[in-house]
N, CA, C and O atoms as a DFTB+ gen file, in Angstrom:
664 C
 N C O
     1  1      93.056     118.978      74.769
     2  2      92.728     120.238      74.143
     3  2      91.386     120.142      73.403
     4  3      90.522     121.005      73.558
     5  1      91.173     118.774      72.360
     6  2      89.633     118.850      72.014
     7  2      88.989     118.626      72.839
     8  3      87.842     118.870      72.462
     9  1      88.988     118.144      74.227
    10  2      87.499     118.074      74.845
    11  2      87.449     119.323      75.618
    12  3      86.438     119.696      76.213
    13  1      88.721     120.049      75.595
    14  2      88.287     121.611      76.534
    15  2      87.608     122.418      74.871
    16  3      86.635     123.171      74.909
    17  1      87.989     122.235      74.174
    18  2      87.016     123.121      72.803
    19  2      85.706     122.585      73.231
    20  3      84.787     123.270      73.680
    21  1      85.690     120.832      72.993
    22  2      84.144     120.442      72.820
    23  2      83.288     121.254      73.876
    24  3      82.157     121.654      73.603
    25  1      84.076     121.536      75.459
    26  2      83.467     122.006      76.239
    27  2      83.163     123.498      76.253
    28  3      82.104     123.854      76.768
    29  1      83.963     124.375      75.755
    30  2      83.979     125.683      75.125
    31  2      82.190     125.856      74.451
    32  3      81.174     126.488      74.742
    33  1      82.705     124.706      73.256
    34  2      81.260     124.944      72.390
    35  2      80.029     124.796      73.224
    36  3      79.239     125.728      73.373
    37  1      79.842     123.391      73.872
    38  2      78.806     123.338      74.800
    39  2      78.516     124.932      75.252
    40  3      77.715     125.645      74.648
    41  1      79.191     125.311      76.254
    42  2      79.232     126.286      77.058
    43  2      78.605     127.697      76.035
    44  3      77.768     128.581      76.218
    45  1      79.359     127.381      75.121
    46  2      78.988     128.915      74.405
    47  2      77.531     128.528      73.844
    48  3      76.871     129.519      73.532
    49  1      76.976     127.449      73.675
    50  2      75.538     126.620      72.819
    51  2      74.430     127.194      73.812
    52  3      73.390     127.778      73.506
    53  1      74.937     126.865      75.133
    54  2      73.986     126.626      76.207
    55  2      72.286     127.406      76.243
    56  3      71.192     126.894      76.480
    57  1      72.783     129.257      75.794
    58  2      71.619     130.001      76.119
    59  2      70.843     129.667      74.594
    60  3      69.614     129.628      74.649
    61  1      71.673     129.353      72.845
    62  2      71.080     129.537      72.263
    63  2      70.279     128.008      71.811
    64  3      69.448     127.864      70.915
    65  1      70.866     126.892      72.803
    66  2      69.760     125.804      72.658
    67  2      68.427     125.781      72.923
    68  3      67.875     126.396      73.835
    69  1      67.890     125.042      72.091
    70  2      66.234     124.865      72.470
    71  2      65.851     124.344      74.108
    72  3      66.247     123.242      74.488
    73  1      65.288     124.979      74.747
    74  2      64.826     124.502      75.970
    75  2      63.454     123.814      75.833
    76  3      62.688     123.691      74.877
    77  1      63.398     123.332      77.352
    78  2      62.220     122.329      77.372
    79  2      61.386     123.445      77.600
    80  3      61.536     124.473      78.261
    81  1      59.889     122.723      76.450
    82  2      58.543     124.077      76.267
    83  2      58.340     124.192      77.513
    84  3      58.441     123.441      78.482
    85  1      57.980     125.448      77.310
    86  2      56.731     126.285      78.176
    87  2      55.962     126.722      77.670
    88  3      56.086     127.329      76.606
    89  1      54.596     126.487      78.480
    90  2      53.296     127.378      78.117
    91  2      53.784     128.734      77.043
    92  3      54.758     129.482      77.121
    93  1      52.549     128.665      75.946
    94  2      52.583     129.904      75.161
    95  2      52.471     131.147      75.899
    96  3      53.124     132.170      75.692
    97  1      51.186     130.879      77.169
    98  2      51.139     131.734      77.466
    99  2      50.846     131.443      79.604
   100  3      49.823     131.241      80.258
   101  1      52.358     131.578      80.012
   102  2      51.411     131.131      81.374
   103  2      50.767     132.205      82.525
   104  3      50.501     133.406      82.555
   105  1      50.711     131.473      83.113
   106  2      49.326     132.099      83.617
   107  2      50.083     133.021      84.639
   108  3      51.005     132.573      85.321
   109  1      49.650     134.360      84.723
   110  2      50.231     135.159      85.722
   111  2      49.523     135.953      86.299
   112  3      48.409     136.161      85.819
   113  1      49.995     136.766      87.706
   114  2      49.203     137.679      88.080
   115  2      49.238     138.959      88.059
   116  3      50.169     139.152      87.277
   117  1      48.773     140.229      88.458
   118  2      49.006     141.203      87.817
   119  2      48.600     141.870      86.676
   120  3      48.118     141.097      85.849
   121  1      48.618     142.825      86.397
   122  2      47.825     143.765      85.330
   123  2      48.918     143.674      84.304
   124  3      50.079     143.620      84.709
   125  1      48.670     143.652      83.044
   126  2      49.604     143.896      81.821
   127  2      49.608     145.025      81.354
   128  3      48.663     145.692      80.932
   129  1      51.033     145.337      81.444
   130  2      51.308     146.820      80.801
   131  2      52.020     146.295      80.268
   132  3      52.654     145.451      80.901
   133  1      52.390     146.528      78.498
   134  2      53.141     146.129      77.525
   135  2      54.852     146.640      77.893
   136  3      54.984     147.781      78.335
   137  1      55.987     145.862      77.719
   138  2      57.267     146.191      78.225
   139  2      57.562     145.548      77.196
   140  3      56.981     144.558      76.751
   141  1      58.925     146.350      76.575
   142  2      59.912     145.367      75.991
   143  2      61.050     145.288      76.169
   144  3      61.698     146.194      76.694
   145  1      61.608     144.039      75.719
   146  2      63.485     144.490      76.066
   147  2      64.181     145.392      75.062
   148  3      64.041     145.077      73.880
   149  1      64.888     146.432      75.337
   150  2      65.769     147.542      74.519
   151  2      66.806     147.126      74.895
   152  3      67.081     146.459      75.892
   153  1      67.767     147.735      73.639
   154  2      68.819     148.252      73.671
   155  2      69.403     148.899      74.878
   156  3      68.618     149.774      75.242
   157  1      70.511     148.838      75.702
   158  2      70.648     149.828      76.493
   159  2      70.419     151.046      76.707
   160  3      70.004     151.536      77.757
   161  1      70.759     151.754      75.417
   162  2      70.653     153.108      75.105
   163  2      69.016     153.976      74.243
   164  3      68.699     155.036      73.703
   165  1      68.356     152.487      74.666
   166  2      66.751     153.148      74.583
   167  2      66.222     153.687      75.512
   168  3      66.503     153.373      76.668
   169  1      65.320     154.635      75.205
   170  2      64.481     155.668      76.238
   171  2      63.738     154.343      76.816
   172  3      63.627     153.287      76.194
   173  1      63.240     154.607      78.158
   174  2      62.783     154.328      78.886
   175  2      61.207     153.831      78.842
   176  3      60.670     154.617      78.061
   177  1      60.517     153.178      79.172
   178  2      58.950     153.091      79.349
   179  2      58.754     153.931      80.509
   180  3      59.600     153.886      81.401
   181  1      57.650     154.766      80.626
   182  2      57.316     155.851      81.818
   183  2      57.144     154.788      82.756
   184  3      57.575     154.993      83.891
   185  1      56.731     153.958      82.568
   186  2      55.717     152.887      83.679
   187  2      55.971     151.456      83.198
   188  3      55.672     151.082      82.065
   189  1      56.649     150.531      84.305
   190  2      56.800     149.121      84.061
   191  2      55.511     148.097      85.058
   192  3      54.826     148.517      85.990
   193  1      55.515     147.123      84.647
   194  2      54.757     146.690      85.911
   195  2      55.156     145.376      85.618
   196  3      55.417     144.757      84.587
   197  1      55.117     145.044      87.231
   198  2      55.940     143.728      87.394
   199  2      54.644     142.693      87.709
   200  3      53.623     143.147      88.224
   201  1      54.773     141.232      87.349
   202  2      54.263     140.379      87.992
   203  2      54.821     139.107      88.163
   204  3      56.050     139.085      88.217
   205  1      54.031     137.694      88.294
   206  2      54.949     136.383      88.641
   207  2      54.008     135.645      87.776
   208  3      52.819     135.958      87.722
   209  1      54.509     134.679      87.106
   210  2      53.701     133.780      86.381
   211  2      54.814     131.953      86.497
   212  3      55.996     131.780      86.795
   213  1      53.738     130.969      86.111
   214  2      54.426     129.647      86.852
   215  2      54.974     129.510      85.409
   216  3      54.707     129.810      84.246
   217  1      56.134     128.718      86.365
   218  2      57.460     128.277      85.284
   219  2      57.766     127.049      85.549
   220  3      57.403     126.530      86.605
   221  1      58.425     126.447      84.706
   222  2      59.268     124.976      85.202
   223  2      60.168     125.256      86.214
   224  3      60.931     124.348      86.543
   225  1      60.227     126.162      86.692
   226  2      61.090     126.467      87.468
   227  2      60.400     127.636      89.061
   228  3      60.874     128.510      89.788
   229  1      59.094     126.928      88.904
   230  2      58.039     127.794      90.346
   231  2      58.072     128.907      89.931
   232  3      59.110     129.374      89.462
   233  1      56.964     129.576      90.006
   234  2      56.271     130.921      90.251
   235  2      58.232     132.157      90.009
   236  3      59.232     132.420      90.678
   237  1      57.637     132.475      88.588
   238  2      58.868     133.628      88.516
   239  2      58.413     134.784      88.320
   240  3      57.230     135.032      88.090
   241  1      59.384     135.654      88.399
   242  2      59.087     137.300      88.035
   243  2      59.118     137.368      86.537
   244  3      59.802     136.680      85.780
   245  1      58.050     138.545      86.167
   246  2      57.654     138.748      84.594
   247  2      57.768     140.096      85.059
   248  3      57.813     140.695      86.134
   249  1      57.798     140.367      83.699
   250  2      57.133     142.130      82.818
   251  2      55.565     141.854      82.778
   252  3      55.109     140.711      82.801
   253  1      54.931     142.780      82.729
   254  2      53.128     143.239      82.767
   255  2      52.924     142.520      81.515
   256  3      51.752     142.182      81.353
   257  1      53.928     142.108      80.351
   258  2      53.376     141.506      79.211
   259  2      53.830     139.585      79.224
   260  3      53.622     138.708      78.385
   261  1      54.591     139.552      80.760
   262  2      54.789     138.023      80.443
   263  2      56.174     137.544      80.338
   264  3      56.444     136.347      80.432
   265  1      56.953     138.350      80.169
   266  2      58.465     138.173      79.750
   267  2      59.180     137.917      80.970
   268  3      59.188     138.661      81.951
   269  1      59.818     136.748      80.843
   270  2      60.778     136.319      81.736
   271  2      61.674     137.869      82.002
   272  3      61.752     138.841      81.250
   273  1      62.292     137.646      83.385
   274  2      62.855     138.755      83.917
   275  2      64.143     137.866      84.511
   276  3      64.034     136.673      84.795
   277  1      65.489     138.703      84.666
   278  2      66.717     137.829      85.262
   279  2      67.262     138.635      86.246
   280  3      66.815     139.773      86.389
   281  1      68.378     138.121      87.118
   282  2      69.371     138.675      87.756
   283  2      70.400     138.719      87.490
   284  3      70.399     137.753      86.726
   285  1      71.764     139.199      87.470
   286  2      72.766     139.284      87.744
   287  2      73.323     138.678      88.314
   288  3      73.458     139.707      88.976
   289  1      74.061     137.709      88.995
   290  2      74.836     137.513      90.380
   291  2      76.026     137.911      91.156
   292  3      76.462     137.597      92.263
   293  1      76.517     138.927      89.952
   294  2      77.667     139.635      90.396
   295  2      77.335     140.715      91.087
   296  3      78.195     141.196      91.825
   297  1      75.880     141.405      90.997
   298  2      75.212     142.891      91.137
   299  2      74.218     142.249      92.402
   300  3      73.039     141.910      92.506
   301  1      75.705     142.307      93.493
   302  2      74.834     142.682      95.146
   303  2      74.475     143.973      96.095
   304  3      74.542     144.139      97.313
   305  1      74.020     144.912      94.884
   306  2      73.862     146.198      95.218
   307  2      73.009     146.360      93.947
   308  3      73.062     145.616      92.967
   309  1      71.969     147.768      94.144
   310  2      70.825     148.034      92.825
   311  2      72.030     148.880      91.996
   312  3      71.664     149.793      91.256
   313  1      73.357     148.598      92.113
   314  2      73.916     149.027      90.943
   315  2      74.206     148.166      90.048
   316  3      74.896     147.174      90.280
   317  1      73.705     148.454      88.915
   318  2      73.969     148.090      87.413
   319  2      75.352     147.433      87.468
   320  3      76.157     147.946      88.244
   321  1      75.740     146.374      86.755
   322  2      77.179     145.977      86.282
   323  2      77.209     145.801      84.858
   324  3      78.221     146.057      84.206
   325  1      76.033     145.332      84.293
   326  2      75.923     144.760      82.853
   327  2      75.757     145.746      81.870
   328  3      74.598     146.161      81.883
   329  1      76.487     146.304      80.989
   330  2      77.004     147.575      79.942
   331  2      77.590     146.824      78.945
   332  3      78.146     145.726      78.990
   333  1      77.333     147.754      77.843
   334  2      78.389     147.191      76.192
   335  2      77.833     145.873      75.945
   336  3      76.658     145.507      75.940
   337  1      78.758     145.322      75.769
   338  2      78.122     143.603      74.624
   339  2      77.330     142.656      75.711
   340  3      76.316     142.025      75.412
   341  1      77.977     142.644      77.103
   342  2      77.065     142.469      78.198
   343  2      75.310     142.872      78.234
   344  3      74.590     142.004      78.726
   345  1      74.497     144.424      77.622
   346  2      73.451     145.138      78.034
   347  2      72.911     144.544      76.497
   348  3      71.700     144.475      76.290
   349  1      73.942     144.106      75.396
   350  2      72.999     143.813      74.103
   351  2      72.559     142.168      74.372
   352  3      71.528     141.676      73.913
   353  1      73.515     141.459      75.174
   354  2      72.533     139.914      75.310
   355  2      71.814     139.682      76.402
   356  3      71.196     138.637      76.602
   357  1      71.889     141.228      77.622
   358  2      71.078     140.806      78.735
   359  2      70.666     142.458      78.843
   360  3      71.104     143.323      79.602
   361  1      69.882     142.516      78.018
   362  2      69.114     144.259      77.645
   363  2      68.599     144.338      79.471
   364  3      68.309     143.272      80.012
   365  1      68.549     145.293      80.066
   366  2      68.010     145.941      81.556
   367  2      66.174     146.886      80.668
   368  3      65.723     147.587      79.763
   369  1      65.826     145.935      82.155
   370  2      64.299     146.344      82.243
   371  2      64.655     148.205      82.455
   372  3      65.232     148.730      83.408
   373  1      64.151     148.801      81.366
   374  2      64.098     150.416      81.752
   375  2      63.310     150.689      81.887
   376  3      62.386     150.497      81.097
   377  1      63.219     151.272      82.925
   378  2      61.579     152.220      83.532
   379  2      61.563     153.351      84.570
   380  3      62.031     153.237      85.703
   381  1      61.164     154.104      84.231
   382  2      61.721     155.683      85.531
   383  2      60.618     155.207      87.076
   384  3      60.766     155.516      88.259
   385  1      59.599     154.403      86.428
   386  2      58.878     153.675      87.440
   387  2      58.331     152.685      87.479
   388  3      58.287     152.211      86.344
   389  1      57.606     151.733      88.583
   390  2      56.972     150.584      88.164
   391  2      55.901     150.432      89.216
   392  3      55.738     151.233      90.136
   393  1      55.099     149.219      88.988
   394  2      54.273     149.045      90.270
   395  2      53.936     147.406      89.821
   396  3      54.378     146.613      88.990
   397  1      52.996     147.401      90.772
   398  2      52.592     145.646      90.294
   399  2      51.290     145.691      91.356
   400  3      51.298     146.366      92.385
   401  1      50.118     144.808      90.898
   402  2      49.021     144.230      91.793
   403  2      49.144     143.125      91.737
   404  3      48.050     142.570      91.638
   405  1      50.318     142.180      91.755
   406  2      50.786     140.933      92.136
   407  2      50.683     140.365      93.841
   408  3      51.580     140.671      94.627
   409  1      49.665     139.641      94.218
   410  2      49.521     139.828      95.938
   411  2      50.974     139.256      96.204
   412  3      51.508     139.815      97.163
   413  1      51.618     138.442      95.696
   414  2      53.049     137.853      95.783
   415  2      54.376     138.444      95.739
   416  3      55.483     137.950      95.958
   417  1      53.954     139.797      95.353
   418  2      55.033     140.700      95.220
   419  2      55.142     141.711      96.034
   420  3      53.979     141.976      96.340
   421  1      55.970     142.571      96.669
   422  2      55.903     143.248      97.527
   423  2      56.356     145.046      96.507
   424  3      57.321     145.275      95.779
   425  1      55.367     145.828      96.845
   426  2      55.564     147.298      96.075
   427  2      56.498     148.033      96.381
   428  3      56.938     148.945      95.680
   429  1      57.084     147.536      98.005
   430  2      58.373     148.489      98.425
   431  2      60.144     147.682      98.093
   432  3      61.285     148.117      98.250
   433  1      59.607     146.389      97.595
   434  2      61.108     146.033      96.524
   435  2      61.244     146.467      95.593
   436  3      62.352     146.434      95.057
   437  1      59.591     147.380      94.688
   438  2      60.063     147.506      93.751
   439  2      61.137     149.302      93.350
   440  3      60.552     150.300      93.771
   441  1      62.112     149.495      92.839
   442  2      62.479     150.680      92.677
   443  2      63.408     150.651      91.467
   444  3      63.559     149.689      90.714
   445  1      64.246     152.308      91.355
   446  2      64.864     152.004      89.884
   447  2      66.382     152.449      90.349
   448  3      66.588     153.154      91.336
   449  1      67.202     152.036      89.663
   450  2      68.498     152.507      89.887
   451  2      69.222     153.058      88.414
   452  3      69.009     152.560      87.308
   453  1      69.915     153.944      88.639
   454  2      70.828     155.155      87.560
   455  2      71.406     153.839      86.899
   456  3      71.682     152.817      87.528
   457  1      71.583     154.064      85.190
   458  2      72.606     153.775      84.578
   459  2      73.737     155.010      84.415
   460  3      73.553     156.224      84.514
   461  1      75.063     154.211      84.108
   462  2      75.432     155.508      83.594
   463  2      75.188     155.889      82.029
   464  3      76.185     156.387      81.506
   465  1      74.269     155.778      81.344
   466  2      73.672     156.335      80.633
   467  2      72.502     157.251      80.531
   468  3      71.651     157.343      79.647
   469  1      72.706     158.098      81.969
   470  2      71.310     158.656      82.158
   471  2      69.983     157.975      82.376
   472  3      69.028     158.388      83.035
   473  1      70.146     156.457      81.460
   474  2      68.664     155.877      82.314
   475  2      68.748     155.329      83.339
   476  3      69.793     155.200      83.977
   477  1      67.249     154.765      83.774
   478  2      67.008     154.045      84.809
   479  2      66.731     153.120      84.760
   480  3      65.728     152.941      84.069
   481  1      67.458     151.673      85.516
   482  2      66.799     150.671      85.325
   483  2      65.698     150.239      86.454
   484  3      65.495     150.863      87.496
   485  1      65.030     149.048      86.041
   486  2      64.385     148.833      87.506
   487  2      65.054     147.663      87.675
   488  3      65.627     146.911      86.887
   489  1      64.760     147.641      89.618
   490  2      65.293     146.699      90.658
   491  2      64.033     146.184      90.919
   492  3      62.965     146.618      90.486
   493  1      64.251     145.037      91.804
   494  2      63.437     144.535      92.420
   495  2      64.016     143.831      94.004
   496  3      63.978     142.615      93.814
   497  1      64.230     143.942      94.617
   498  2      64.787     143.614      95.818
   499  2      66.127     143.748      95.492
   500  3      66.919     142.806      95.449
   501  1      66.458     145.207      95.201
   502  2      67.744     145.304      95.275
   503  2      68.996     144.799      94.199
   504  3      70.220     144.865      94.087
   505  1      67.894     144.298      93.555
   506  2      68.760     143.447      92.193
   507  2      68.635     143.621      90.943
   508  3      68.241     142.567      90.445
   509  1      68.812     144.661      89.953
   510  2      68.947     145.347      88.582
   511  2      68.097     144.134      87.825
   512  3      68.479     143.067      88.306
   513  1      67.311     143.971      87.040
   514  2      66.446     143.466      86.099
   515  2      66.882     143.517      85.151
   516  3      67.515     144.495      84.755
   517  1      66.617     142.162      84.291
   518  2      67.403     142.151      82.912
   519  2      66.315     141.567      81.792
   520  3      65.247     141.664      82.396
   521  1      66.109     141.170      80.849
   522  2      65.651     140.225      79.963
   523  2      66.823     139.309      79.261
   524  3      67.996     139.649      79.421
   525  1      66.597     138.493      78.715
   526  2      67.604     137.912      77.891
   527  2      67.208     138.114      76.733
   528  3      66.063     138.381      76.368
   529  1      68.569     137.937      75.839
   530  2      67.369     138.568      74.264
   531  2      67.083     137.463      73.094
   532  3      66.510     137.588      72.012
   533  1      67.726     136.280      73.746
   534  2      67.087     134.838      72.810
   535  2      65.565     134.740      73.528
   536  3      64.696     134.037      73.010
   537  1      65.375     135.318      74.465
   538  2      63.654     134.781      74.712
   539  2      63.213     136.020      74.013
   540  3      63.584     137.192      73.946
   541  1      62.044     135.100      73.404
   542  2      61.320     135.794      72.007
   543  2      59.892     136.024      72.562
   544  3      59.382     137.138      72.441
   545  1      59.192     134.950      73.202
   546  2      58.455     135.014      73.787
   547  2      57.902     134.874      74.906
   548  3      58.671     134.297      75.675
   549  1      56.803     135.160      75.431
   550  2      56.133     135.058      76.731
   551  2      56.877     133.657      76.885
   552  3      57.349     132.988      75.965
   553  1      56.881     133.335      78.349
   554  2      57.176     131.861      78.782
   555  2      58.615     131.295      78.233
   556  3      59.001     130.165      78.531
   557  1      59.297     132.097      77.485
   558  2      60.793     131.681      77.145
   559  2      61.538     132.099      78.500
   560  3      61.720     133.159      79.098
   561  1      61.853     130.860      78.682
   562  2      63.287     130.905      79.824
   563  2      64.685     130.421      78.942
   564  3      64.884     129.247      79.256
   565  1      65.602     130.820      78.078
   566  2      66.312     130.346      77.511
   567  2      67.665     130.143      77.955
   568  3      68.147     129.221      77.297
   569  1      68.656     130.703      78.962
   570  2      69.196     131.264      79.267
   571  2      69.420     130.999      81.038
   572  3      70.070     131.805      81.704
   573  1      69.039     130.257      81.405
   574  2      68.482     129.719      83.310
   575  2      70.068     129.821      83.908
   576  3      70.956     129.663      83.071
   577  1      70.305     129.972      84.737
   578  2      71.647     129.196      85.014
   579  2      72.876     128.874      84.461
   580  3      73.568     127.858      84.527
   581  1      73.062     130.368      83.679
   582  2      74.515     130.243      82.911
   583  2      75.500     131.476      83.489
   584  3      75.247     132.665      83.684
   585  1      76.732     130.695      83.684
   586  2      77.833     131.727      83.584
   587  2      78.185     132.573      81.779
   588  3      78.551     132.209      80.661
   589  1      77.700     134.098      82.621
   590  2      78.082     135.110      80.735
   591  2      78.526     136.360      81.706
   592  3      77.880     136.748      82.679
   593  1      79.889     136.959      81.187
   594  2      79.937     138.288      81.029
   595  2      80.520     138.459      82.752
   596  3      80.434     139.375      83.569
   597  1      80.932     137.531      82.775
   598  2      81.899     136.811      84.251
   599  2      80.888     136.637      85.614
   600  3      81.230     137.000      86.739
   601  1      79.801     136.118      85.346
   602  2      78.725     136.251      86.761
   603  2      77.424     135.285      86.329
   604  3      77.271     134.971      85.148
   605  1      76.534     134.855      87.333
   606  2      75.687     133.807      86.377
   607  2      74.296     134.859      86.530
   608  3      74.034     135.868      87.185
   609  1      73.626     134.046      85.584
   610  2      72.371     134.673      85.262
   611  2      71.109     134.162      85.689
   612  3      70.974     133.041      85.199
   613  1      70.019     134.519      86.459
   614  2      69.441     133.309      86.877
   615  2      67.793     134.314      86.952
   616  3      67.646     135.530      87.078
   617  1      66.706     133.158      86.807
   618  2      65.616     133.912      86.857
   619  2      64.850     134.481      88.372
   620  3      65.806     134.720      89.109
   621  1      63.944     134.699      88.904
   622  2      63.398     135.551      89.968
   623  2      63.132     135.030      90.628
   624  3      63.219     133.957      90.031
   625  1      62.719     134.719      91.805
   626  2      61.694     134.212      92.374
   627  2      60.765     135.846      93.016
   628  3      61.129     137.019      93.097
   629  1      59.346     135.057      93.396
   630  2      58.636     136.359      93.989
   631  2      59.064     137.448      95.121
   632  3      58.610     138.576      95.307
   633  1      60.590     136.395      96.157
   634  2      60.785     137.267      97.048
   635  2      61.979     138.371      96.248
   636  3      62.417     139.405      96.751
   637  1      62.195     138.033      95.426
   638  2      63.593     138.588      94.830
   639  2      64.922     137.719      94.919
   640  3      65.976     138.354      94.921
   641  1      64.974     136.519      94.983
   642  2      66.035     135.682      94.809
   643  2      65.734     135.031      94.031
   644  3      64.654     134.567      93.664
   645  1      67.481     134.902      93.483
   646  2      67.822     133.953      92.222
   647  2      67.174     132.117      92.429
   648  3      67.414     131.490      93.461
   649  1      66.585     131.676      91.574
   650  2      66.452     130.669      91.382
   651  2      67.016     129.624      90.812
   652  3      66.721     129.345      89.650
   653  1      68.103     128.719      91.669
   654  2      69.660     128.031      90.570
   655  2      69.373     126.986      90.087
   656  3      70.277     126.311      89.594
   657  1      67.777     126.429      90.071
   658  2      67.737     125.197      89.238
   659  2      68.307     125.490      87.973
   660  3      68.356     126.585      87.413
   661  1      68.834     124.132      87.492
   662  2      68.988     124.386      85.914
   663  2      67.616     123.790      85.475
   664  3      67.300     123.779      84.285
């Protein structure tokens, strides 16, 4: 029974441990348009823009300002699954639109799909966009490869697949 707790704690530690650094600021492509992560139930940015910047973990998908971007793995459709205490630790990229001048990215993955809160989130190959909300800053990956909220969480790659290194 204590080593299934000890393992509990691990498990629950995982996203809010310190990870190995990354660049303050790495290097990406694409134009910066300022994005942030909200609340679920925040209005929208008119305009998102996506790009890829290098990670310990190869070339990932960002926001126009740098911010690590995630998937879902339960959400094999551009419908949303992540709502309630789920949308406050993995806030959804909102945007009624987006674009990117990323040559690595393709403009016809990018699109948005309905919450049922009236907003929209954006997709990217079909796969709802998230932030995590322990990354504070540009180049924070905090969060890589964890089971939360019954499904794992994992960062981008440029084609739109999950990346399962830990």
């Amino acid at each position: 029974m204590r080593m299934a707790l000890a393992m509990v704690g691990v498990f629950l530690t995982s996203c809010g441990s310190p990870a190995p650094s990354s660049p303050a600021t790495p290097p990406q492509t694409g134009t910066a348009i300022a994005t942030r992560p909200t609340a679920a139930s925040s209005a929208p940015s008119a305009m998102a823009q996506l790009a890829t910047a290098e990670s310990r973990y190869g070339r990932i998908l960002v926001d126009g300002s740098g911010r690590t971007l995630y998937l879902f793995d339960i959400e094999r459709d551009p419908t949303p699954r992540c709502y309630d205490a789920c949308a406050v630790s993995w806030p959804p990229l909102l945007a009624t639109t987006a674009s990117t001048t990323d040559p690595l990215l393709n403009q016809t993955s990018i699109a948005v799909s309905p919450r049922n809160n009236d907003s929209q989130q954006l997709t990217y190959n079909g796969h709802p966009l998230y932030y995590y909300v322990g990354d504070r800053n540009v180049g924070d990956i905090k969060c890589q490869a964890v089971i939360e909220f019954g499904g794992g969480w994992y960062v981008v790659d440029s084609r739109g697949n999950k990346i399962t290194t830990r």
